[in-house]
C-alpha positions in Angstrom: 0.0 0.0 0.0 2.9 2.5 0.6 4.5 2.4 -2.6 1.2 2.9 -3.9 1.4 6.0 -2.2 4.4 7.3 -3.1 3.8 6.7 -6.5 0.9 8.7 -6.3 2.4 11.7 -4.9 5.2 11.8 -7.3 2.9 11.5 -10.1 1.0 14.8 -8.9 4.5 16.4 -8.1 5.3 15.7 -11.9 1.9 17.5 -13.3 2.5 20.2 -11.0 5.9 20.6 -11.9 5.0 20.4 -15.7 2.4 22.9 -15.0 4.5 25.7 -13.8 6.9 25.1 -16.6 4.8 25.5 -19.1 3.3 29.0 -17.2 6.9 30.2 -17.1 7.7 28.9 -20.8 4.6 30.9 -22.1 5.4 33.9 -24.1 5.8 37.4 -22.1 3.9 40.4 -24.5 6.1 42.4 -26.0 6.1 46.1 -24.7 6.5 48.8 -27.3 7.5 52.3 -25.1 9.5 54.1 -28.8 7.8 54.7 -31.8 8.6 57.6 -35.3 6.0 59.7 -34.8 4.6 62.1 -37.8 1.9 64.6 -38.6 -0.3 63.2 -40.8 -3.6 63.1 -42.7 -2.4 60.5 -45.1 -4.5 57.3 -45.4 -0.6 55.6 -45.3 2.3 56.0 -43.3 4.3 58.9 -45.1 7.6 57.1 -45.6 8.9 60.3 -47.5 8.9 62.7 -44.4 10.9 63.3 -41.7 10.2 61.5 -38.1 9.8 62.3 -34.6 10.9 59.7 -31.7 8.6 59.8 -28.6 8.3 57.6 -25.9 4.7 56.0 -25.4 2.2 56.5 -23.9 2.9 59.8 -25.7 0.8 63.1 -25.0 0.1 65.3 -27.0 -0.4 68.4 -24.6 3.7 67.7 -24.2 4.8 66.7 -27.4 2.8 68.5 -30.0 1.1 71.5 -28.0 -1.7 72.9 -29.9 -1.6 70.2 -32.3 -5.3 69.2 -33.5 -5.5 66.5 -35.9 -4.3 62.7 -37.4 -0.6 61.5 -36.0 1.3 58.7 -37.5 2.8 56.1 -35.3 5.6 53.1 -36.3 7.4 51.2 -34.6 8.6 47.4 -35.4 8.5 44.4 -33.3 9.0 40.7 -33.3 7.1 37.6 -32.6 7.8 37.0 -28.9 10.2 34.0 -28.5 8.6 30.8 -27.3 4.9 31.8 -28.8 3.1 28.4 -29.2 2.5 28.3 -33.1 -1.4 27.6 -32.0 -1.5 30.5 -30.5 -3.5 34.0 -32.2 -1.4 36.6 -31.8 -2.9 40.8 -31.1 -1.6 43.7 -30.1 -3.1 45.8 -27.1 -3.6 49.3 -27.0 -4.5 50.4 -23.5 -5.5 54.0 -24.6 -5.7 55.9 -28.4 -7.6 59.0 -27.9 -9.8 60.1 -30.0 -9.7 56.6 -32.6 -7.2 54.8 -33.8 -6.5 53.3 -36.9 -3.9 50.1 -36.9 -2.0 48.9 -40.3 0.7 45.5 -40.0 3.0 45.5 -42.9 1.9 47.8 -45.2 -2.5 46.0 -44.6 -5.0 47.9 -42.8 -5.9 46.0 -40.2 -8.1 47.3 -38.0 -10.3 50.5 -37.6 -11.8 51.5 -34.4 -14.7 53.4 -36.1 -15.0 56.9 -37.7 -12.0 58.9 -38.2 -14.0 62.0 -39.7 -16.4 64.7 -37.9 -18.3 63.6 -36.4 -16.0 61.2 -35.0 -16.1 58.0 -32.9 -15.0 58.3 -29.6 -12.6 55.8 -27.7 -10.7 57.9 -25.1 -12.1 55.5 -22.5 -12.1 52.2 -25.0 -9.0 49.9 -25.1 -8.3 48.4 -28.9 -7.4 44.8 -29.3 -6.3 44.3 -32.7 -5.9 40.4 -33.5 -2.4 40.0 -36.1 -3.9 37.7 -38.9 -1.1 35.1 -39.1 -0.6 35.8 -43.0 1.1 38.8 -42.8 3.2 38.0 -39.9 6.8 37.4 -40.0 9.4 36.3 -37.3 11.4 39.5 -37.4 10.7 43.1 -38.3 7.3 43.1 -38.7 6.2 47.1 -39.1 3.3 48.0 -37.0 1.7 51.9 -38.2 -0.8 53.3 -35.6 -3.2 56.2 -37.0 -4.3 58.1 -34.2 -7.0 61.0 -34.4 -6.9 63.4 -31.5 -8.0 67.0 -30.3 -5.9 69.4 -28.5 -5.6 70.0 -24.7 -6.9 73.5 -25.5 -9.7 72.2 -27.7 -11.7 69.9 -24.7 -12.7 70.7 -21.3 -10.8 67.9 -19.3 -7.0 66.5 -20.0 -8.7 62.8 -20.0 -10.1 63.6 -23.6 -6.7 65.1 -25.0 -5.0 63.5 -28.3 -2.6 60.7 -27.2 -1.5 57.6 -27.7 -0.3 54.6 -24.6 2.1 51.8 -25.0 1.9 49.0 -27.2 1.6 45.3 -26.4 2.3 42.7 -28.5 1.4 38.9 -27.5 -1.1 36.1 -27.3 -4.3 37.2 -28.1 -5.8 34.9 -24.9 -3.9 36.8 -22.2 -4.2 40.1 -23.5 -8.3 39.6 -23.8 -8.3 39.4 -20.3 -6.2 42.4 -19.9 -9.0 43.7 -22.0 -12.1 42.9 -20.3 -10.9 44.2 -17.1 -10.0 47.8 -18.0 -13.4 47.5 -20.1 -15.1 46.2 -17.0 -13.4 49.6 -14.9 -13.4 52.1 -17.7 -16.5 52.0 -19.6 -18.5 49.1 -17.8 -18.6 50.2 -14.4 -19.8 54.2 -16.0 -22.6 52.3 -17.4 -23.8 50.3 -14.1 -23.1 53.6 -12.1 -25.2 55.4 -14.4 -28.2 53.1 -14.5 -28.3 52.7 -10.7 -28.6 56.8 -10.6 -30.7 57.1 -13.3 -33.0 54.5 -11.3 -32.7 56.2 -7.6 -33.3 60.1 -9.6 -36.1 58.9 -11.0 -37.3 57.4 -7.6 -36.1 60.7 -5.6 -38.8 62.4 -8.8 -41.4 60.1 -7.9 -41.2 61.2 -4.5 -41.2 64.5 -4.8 -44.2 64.5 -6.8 -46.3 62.6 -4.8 -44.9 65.1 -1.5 -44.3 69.1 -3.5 -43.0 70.0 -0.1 -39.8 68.7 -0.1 -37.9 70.3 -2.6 -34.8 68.5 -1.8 -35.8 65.7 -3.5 -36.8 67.5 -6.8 -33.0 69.4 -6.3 -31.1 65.8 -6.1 -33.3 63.7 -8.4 -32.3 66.5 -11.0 -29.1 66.1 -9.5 -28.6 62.5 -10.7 -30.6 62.5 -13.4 -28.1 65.0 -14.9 -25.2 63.6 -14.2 -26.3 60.7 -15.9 -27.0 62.4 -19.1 -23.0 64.2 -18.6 -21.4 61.0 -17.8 -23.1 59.3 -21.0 -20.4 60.2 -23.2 -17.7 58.0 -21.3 -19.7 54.8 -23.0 -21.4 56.7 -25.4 -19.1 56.3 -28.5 -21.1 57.6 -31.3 -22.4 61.0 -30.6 -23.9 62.7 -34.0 -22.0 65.3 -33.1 -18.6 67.2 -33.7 -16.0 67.5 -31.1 -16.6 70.9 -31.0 -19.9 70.8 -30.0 -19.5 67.9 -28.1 -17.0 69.9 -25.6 -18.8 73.0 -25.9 -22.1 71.3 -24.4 -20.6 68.8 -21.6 -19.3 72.2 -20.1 -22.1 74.0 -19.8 -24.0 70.7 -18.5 -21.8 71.7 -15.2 -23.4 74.7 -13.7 -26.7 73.6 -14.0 -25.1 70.0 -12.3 -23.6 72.3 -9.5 -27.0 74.5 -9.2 -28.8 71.0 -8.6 -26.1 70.4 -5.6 -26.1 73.8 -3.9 -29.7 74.0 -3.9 -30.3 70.7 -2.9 -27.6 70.9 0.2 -29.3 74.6 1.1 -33.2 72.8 0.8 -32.0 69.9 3.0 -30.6 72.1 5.6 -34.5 74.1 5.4 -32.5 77.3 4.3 -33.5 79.3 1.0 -32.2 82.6 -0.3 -33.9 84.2 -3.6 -29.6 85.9 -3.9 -28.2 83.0 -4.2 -31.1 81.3 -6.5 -30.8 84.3 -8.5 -27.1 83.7 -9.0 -27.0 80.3 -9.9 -29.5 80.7 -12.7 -27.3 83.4 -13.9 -24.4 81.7 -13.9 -25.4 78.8 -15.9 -25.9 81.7 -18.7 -22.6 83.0 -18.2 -20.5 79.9 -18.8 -21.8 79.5 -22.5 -21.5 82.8 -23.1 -17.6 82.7 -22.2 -17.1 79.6 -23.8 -18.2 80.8 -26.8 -16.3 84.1 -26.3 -12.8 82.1 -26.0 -13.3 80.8 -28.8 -12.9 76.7 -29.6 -9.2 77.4 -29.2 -9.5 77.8 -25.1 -11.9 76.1 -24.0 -9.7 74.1 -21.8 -8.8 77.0 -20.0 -12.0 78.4 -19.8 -13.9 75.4 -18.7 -11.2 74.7 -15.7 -11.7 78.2 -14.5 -14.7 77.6 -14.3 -14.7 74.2 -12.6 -12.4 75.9 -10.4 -15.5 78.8 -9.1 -17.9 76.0 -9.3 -15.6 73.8 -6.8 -15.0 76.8 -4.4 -19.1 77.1 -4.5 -20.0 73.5 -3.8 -17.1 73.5 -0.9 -18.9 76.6 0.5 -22.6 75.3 -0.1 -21.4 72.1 2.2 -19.8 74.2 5.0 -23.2 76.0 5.2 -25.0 72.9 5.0 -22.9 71.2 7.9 -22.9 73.8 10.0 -27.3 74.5 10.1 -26.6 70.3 10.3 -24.7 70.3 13.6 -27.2 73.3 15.2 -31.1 71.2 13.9 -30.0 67.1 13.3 -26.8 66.1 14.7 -27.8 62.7 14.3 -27.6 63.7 10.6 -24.6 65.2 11.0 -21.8 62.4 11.0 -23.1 60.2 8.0 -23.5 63.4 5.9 -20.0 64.5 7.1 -18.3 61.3 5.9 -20.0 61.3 2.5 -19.2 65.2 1.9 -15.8 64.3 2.9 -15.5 61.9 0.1 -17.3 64.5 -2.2 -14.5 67.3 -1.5 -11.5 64.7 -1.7 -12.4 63.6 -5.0 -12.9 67.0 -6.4 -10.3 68.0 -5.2 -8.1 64.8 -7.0 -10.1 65.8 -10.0 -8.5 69.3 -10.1 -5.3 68.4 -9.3 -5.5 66.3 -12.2 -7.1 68.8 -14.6 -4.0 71.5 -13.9 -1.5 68.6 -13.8 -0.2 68.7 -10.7 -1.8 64.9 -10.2 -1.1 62.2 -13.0 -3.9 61.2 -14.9 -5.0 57.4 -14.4 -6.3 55.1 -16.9 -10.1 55.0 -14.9 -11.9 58.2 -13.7 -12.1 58.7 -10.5 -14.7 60.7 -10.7 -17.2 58.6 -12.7 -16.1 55.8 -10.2 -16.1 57.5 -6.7 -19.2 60.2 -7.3 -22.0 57.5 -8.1 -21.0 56.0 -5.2 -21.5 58.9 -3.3 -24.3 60.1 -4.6 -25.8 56.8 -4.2 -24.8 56.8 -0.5 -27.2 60.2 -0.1 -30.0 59.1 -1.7 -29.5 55.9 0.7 -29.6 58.6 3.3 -32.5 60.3 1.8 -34.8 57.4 1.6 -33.8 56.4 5.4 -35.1 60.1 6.6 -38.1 59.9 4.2 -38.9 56.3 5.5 -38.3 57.7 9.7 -40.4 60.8 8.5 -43.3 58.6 6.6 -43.2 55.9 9.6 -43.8 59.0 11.9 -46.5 60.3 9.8 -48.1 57.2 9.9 -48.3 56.8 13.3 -49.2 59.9 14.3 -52.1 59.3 11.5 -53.1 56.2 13.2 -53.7 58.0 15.9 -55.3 60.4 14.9 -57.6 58.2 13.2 -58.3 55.9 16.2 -59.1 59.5 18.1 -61.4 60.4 15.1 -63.6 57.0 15.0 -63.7 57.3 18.7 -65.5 61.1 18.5 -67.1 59.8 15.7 -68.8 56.2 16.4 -71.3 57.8 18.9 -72.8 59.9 16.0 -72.6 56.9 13.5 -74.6 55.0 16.0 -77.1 57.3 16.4 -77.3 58.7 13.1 -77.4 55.2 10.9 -80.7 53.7 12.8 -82.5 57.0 11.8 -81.1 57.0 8.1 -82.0 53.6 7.4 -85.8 54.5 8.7 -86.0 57.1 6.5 -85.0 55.3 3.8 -87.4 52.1 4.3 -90.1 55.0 4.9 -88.8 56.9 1.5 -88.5 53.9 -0.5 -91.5 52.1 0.9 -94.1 55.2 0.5 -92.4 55.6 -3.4 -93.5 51.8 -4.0 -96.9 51.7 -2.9 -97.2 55.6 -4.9 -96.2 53.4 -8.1 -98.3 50.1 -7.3 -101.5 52.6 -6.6 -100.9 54.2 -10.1 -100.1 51.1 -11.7 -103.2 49.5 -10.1 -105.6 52.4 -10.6 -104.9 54.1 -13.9 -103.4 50.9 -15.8 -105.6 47.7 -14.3 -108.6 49.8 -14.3 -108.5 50.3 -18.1 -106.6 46.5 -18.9 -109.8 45.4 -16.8 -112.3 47.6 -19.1 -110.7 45.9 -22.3 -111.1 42.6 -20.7 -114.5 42.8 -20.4 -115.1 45.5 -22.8 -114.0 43.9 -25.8 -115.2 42.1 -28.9 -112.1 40.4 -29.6 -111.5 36.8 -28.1 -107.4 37.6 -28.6 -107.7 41.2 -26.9 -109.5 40.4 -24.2 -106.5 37.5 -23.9 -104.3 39.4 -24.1 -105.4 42.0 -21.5 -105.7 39.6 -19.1 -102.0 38.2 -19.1 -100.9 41.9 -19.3 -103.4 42.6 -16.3 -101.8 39.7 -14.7 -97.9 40.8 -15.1 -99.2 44.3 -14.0 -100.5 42.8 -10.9 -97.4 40.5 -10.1 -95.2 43.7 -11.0 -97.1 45.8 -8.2 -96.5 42.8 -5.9 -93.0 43.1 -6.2 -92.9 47.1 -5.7 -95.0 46.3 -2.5 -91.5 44.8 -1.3 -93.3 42.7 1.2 -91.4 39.4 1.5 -93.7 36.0 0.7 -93.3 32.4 2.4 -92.0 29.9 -0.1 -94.6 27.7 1.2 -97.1 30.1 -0.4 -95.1 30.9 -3.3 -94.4 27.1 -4.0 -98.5 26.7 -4.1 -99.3 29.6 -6.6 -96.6 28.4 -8.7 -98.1 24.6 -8.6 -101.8 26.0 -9.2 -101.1 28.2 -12.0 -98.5 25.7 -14.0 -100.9 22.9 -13.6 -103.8 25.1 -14.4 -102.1 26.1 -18.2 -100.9 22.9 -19.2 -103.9 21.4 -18.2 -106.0 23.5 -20.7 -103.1 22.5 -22.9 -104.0 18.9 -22.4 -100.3 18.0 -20.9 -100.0 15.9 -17.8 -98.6 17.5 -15.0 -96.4 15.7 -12.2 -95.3 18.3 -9.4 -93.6 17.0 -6.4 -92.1 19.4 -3.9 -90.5 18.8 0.0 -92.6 17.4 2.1 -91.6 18.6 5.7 -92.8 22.2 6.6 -91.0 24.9 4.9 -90.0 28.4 7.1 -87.8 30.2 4.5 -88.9 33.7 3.3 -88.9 35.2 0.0 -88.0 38.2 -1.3 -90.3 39.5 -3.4 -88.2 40.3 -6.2 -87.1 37.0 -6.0 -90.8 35.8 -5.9 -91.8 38.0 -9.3 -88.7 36.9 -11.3 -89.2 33.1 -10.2 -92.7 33.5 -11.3 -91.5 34.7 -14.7 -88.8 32.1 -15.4 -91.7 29.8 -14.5 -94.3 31.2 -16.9 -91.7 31.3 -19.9 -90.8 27.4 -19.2 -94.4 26.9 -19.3 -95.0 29.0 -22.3 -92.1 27.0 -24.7 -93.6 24.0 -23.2 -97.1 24.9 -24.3 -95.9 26.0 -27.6 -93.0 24.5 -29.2 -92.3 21.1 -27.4 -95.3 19.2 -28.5 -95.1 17.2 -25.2 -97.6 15.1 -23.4 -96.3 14.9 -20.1 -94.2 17.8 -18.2 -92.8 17.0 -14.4 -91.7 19.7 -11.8 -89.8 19.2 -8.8 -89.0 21.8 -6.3 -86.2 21.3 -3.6 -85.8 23.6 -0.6 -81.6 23.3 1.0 -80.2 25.6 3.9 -79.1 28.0 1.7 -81.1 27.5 -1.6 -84.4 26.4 -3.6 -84.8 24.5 -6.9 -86.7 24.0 -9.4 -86.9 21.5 -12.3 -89.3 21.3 -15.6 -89.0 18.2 -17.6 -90.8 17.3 -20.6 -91.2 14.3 -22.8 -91.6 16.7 -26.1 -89.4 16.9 -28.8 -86.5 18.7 -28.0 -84.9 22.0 -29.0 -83.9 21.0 -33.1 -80.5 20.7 -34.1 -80.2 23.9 -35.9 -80.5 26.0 -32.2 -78.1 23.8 -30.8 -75.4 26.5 -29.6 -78.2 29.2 -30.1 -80.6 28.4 -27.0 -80.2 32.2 -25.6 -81.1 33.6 -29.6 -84.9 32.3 -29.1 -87.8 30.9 -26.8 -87.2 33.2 -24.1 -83.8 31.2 -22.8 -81.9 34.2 -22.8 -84.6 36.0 -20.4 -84.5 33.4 -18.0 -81.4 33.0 -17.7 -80.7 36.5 -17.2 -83.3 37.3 -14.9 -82.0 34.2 -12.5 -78.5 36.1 -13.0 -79.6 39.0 -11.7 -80.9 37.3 -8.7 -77.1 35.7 -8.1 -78.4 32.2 -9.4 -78.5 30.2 -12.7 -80.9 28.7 -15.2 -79.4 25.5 -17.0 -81.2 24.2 -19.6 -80.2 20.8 -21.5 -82.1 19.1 -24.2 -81.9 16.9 -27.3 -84.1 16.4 -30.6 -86.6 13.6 -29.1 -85.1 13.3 -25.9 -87.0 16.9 -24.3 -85.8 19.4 -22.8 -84.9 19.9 -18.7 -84.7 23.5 -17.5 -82.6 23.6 -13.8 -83.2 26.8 -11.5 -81.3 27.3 -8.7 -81.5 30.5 -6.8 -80.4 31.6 -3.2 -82.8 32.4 -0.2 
């Protein structure tokens, strides 16, 4: 068993051992720092003019000052020794800004998008550029970078300067992963930021709307909102517009941003001042104007002045705002210090970038750190709102419970007397219309049925004097024992289909019968009854009809069965289009019950009622 062992754990050793020397046997990229360096609009290196050596990553704002335009780069390179010949090869270029255009060996390529106004826009992009395999060769190979840029004094921040970084050359699979992670830190963490404010503005919006009071939340909902729509041209590559305009525009998107902050800090701290409202508004019409006064030519400069004012005003706006902090809600006071502490620090990095005294690195700080800040205060925000709402509700409870209490003794006294007057209202209304009904109208139905000539007139009169006299028993509203009901119905249905000649079988409950019925319910039974009795009568040709009448603890039923023909084929589908089916059933609806009726051509037809008591 032991030399088992053993030969076990050499075998791992081995594959470990075989593991890290194939790591360290792997290619290192190749890292390009020199490069001949021209001015250049060609679509071609210009092999005819004389070169410039730089160092990468070169700036422009150093090199070429004032230089606005296309700049050539070459520089020469080899494949890197111990490259597996499976392996794809690229080269990796960390930062080309505006575009970049890459040619190997005389062949374009690759093309990061636009090179023309309006151009694309990859300041915050990385390229990776795979090196097709054709046109490689072990030594020399001549690698021409076209790079597209503006002029330090052309933009408003040193980020978006023309420039180009260093150059690596190696296998494609490591340098992808180099790839996604300053895409992920660069561009994709902008874009999460940016939803997650866009998300809580439109929240902090919401709120303010539904509560106009608290203008803080209108202030930093704008707040966010904004600097969403600023920040968008960090992922936004493809802006329909030149770089001109594109500079000229993100810098005046900054006083109204800084407005938004000052007024939210003052409205948070329950201060307002129509001075300082007033100057705000004007200065967000004073920065365009001086832009465009510069010129396109110093915007840089302009712009950073006035980041540097608009700085010393946000410092000033928090001072006030910690200060009324400390004196009304110290418990307020420490969180809201920490986060404007972060605020101030990374402005603070931002302009000591901006006038150089800080080196510029690869990710933003400020489109990293801010969000997070921001985010922090509205965190803030929704915990006061959420104290302040819980508060509200409570004291509204309370309020409420205190209200009812005042309140229930008149409800009590009050609701007896309403109803009364009701009953008395509606019950003096119904017997008005019954009288009328059973004065005017049955006194002349009466007249016609005795009155006149006409076998069929004096008919119908009498069913039509009938239906008058079962509607005024329903206005009456006085309630009728089912025992009572169940014997009028059995009298009057065997009284018509025995002048019909058809047999009638009814069978109802047998044990005494307590149950009360409305007397709506009492006039539309009697209907739905009548109209069974009438298809009967006239279109089932039957002999024999059987009715059976169930009383339950919640319910009554009733069921007519005759042996007659049935309903034909061509109504099959179609029973609610004719013989009163659609009446019935939608006068048992109305009293929350349900007429069934099921037939078949010789078989007869069964009609089901159920309805409630």
């Amino acid at each position: 068993m032991l030399p088992r062992t053993l030969l076990f754990i050499c075998r791992t050793l081995l594959a470990l051992g075989l593991l890290v020397l194939g790591a360290l046997a792997s290619a290192a990229p190749v890292v390009i720092n020199q490069a001949a360096s021209v001015n250049s609009a060609g679509l071609e290196f210009p092999d005819s003019v004389t070169t410039q050596q730089v160092k990468l990553p070169d700036d422009w704002s150093q090199s070429r000052p004032r230089y606005d335009g296309s700049v050539w780069y070459r520089t020469t390179f080899d494949i890197p020794p111990g490259t597996p010949s499976s392996e794809l090869l690229a080269a990796y270029i960390d930062r080309a800004c505006t575009n970049v255009e890459v040619h190997l060996n005389g062949q374009r390529i690759y093309s990061g998008g636009s090179l023309r106004e309006p151009m694309t826009r990859n300041c915050q992009y990385s390229h990776l550029v795979t090196l097709p395999i054709a046109w490689l060769k072990p030594q020399g190979n001549v690698l021409d970078v076209r790079v597209v840029g503006s002029a330090l004094q052309r933009v408003g921040a040193r980020q978006r300067a023309g420039g180009l970084s260093e150059i690596k050359v190696g296998v494609l699979s490591e340098l992808a992963a180099e790839q996604r992670s300053q895409l992920f830190w660069s561009v994709q963490t902008v874009e999460l930021a940016s939803l997650a404010l866009f998300i809580l503005g439109s929240f902090m919006l919401g709120l303010w709307w539904v509560n106009r009071g608290e203008a803080s939340l209108l202030y930093f909902g704008l707040l966010l909102v904004g600097w969403v729509l600023m920040s968008a041209r960090v992922w936004w590559r493809e802006l329909p517009l030149e770089t001109a305009s594109i500079e000229f525009v993100g810098a005046c998107l900054y006083p109204p941003l800084v407005a938004c902050a000052v007024q939210f800090l003052l409205s948070h701290a329950a201060l307002r001042s129509r001075f300082i409202e007033g100057a705000l508004v004007i200065q967000c019409l004073l920065m365009p104007l001086t832009l465009v006064m510069g010129g396109p030519t110093r915007i840089f400069l302009v712009a950073n002045a006035w980041y540097s004012l608009l700085t010393l005003e946000v410092f000033a706006a928090m001072a006030l705002y910690l200060t009324m902090t400390w004196r009304q809600r110290r418990m307020d006071f420490g969180p809201m210090l920490l986060i404007l502490a972060g605020v101030c620090f990374t402005l603070l990095v931002e302009m000591g970038i901006q006038l150089q005294v800080l080196p510029s690195p690869r990710m933003s700080l400020t489109h990293f750190v801010l969000p997070l800040l921001f985010m922090a205060v509205g965190i803030r925000l929704l915990q006061v709102f959420a104290h302040a709402l819980k508060s509200a509700e409570a004291n509204r409870s309370s309020l409420e419970d205190r209200v009812k209490e005042i309140t229930a003794e008149i409800e009590r006294n009050f609701a007896q007397l309403s109803e009364l007057r009701v009953e008395q209202v509606t019950e003096k209304e119904r017997k008005r219309i019954a009288a009328d009904l059973h004065d005017d109208l049955g006194a002349k139905l009466l007249t016609i049925v005795h009155t006149s000539e006409s076998e069929r007139i004096s008919t119908l009169a009498r069913e039509a004097l009938e239906e008058m006299r079962l509607s005024v028993r329903g206005l009456t509203g006085k309630p009728v024992r089912l025992a009572d009901a169940l014997a009028d119905w059995r009298a009057e249905t065997v009284l018509r289909l025995g002048q019909a000649n058809i047999e009638t079988d009814w069978k109802g409950p047998s044990e005494e019968i307590e149950h009360l019925l409305p007397a709506r319910a009492y006039v539309q039974t009697t209907r739905i009854l009548r109209e069974a009795v009438s298809n009967i009568i006239k279109h089932s040709g039957a002999s024999h009809c059987k009715v059976r009448s169930s009383v339950g603890e919640r319910d009554f039923g009733l069921l007519v069965q005759d042996n007659g023909k049935g309903i034909p084929m061509e109504l099959d589908g179609k029973l609610d289009r004719g013989h009163g089916m659609s009446s019935m059933k939608h006068r048992a609806k109305q009293l929350q019950g349900q007429c069934l009726v099921e037939s078949g051509p010789g078989y007869g037809t069964v009609i089901r009622l159920t309805l409630p008591l």
